[in-house]
N, CA, C and O of each residue as an XYZ file, in Angstrom:
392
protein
N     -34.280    197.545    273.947
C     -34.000    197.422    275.362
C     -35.279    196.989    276.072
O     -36.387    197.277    275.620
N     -35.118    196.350    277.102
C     -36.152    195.683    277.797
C     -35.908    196.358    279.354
O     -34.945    196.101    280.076
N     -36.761    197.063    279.600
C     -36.969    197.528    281.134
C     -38.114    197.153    282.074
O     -39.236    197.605    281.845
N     -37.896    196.358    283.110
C     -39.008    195.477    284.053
C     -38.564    196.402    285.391
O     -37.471    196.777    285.818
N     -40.051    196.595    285.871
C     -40.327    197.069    287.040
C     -40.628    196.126    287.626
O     -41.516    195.361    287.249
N     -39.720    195.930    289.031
C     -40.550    194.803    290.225
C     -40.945    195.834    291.176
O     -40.232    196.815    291.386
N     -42.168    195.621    291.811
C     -42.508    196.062    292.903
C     -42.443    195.133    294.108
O     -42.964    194.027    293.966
N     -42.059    195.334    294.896
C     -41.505    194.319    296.074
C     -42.408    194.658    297.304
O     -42.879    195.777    297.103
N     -42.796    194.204    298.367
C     -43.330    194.590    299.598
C     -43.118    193.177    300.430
O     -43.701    192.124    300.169
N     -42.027    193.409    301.634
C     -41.484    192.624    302.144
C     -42.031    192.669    303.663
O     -42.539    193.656    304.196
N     -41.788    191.173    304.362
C     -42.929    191.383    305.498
C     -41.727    192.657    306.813
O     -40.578    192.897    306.442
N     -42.282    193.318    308.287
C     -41.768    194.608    308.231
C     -40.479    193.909    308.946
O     -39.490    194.611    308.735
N     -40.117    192.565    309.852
C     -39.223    192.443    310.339
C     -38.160    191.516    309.212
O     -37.347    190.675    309.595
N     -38.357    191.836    308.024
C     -37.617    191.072    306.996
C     -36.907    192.317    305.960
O     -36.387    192.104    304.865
N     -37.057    193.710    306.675
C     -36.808    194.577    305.839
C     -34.902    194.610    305.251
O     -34.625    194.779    304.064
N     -33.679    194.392    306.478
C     -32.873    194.370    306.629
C     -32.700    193.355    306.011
O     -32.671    193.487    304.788
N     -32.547    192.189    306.488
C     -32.282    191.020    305.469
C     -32.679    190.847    304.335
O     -32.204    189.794    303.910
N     -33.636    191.586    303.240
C     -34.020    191.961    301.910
C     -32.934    192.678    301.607
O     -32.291    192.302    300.627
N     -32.450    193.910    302.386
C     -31.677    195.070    301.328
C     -30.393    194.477    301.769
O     -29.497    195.320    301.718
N     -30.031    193.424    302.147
C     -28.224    193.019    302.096
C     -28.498    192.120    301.075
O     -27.778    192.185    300.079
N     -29.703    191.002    301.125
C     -30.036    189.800    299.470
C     -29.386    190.990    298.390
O     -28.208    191.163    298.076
N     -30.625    191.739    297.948
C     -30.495    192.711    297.256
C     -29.980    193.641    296.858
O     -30.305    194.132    295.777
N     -28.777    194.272    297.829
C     -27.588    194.677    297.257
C     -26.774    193.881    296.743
O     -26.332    194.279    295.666
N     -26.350    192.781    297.132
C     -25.814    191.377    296.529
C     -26.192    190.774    295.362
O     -25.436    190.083    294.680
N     -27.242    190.992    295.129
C     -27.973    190.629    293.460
C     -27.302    191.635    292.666
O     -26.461    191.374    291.806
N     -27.817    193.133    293.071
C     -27.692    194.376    291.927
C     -26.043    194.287    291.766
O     -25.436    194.626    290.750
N     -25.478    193.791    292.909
C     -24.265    194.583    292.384
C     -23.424    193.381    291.588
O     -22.415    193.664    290.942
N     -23.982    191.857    291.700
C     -23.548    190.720    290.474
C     -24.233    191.213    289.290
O     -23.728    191.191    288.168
N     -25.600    191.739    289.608
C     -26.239    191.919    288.205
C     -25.584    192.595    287.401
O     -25.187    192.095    286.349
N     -25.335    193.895    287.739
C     -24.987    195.499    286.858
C     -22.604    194.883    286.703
O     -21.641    195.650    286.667
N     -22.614    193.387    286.663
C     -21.583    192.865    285.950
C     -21.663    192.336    284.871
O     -20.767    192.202    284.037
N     -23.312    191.827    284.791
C     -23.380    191.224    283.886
C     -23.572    191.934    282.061
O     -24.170    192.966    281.757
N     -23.057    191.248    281.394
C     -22.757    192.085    280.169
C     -24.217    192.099    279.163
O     -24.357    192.430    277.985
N     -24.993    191.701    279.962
C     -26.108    192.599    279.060
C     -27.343    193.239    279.522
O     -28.487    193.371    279.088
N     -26.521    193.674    280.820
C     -27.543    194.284    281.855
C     -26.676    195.453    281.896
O     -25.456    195.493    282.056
N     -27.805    196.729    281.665
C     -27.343    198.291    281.265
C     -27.616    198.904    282.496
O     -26.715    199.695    282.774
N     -28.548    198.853    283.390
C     -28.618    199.192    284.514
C     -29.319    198.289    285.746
O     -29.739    197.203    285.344
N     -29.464    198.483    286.800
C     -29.792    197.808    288.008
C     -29.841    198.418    289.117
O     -28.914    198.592    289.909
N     -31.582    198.963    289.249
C     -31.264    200.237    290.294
C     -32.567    199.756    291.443
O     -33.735    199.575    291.101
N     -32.110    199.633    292.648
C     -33.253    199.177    293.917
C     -33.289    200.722    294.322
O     -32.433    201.590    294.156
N     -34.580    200.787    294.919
C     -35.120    201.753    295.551
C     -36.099    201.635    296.773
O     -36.772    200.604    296.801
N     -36.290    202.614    297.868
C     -37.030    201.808    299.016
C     -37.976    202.830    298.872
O     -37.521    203.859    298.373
N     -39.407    202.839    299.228
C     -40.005    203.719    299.340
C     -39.827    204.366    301.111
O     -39.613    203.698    302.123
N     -40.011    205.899    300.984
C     -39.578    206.832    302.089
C     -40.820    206.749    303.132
O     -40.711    207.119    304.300
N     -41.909    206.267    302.626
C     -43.429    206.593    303.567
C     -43.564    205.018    303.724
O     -44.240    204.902    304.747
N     -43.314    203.904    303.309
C     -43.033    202.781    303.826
C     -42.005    202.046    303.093
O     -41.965    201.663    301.923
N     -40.838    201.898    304.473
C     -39.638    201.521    304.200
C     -39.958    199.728    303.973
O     -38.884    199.130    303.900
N     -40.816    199.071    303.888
C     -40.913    197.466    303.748
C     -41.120    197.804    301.824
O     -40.974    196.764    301.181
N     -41.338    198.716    301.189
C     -41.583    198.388    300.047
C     -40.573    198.738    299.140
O     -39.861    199.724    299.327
N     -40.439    197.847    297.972
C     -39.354    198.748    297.202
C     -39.840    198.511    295.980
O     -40.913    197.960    295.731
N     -38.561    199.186    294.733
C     -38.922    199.069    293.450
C     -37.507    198.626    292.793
O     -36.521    199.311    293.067
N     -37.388    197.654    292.050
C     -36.782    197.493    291.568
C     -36.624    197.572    289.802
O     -37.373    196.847    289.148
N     -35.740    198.372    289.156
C     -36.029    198.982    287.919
C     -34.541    198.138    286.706
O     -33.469    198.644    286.375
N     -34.891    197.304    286.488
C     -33.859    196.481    285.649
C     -33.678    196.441    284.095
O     -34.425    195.976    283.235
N     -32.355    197.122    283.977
C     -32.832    197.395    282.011
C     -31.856    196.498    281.453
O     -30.665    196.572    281.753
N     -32.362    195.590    280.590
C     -31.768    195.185    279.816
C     -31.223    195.060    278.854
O     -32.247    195.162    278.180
N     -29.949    194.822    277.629
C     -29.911    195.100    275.951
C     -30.915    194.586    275.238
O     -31.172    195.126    274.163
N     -31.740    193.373    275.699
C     -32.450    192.744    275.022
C     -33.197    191.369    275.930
O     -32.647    190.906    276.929
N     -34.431    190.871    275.426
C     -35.063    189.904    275.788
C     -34.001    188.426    276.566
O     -34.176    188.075    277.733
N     -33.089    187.838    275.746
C     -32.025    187.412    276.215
C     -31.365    187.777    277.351
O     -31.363    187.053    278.346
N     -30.844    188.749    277.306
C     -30.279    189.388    278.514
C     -30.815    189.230    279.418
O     -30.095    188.782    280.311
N     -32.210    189.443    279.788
C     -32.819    188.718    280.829
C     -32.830    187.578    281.117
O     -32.272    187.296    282.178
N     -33.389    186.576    280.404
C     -33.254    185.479    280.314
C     -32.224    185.275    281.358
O     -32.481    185.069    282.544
N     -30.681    185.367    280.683
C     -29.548    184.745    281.266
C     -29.151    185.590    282.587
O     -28.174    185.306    283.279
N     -30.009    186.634    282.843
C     -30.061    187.072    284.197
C     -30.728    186.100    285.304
O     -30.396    186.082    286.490
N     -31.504    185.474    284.844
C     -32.002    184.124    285.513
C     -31.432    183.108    286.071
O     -31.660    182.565    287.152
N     -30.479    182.830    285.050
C     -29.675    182.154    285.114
C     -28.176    181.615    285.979
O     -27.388    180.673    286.059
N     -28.557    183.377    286.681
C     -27.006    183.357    287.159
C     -27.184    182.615    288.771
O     -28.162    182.131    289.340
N     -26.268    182.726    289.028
C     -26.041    182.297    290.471
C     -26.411    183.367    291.513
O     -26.792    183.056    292.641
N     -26.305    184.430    291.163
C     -25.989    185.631    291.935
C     -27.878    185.880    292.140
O     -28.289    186.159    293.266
N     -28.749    185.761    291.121
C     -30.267    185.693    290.872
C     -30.701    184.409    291.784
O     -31.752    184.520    292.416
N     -30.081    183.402    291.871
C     -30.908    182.045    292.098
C     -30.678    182.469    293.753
O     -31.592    182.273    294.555
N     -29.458    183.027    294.153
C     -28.987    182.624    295.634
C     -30.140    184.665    296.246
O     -30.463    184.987    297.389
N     -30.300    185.196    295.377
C     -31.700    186.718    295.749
C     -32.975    185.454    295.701
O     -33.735    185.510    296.668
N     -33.149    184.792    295.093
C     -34.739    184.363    294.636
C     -34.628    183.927    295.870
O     -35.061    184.689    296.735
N     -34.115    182.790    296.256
C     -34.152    181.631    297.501
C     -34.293    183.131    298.563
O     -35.329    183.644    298.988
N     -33.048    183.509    298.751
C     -32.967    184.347    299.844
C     -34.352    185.263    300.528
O     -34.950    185.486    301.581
N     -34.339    185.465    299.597
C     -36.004    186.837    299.841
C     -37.456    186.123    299.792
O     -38.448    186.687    300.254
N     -37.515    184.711    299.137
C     -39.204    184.293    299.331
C     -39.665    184.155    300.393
O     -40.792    184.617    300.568
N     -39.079    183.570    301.350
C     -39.915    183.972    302.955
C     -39.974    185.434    303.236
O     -40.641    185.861    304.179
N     -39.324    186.178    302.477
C     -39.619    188.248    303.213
C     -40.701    188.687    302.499
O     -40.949    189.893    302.489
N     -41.584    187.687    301.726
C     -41.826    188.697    300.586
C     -43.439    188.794    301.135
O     -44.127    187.831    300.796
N     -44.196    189.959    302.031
C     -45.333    190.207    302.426
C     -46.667    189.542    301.694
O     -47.613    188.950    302.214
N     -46.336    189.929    299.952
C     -46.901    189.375    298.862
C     -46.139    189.293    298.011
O     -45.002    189.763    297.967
N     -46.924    188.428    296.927
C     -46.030    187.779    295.876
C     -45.396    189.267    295.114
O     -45.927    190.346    295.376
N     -44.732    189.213    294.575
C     -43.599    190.171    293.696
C     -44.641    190.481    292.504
O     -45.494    189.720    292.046
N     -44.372    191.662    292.169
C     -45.374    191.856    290.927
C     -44.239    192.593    289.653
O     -43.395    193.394    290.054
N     -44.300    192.306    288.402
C     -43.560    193.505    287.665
C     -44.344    193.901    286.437
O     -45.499    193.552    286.196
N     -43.383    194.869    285.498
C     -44.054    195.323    284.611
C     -43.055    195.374    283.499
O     -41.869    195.399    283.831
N     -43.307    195.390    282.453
C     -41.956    194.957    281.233
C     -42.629    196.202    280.223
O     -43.737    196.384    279.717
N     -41.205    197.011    280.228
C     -41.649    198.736    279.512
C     -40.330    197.991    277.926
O     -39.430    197.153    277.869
N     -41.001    198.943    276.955
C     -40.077    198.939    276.190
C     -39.336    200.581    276.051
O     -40.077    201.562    276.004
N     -38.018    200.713    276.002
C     -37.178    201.711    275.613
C     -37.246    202.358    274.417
O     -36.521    202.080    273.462
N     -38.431    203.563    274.420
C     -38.207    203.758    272.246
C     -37.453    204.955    271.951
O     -37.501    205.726    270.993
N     -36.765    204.930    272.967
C     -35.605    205.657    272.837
C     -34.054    205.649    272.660
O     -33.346    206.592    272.305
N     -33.638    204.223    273.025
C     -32.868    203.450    273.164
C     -31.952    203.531    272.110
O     -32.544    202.988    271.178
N     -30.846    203.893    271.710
C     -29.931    204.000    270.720
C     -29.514    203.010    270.546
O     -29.337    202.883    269.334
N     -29.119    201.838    271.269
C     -28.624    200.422    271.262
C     -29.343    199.798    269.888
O     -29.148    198.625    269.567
């Protein structure tokens, strides 16, 4: 399993129009059949930042998360909100029964 952390920090009057993109992504994403979870989060002490925690079955699976429509029409949507560039982190699962 492949799990990527995005950390997001969006500029402060772009906060609203991020979390409607972004519910709209997670909830095409967590259809897609090789995406195991898809979970946004906002931070409580500043609401412009979030985390986004995306697990995948495998390297592929991402990939074709790229791919989708539902990803291309979040990417476009959110690059003018984005305070700074997007940062992530790619964990492996060694726990993962899959």
């Amino acid at each position: 399993m492949l799990i990527v952390q995005v950390q997001v920090q969006v500029v402060a009057d772009g906060v609203d129009a991020f979390i409607a993109a972004t519910k709209a992504n997670a909830a095409g994403s967590r259809q897609e059949p090789g995406v195991v979870r898809f979970d946004v989060m906002q931070e409580r002490d500043d609401p412009s930042r979030f985390v986004l925690i995306e697990a995948y079955r495998d390297e592929q699976a991402a990939a074709d998360h790229k791919l989708t429509a539902h990803y291309a029409t979040w990417r476009d949507a959110v690059a003018a909100l984005m305070a700074v560039p997007r940062s992530s982190v790619k964990y492996t699962d060694i726990d993962y029964p899959g």
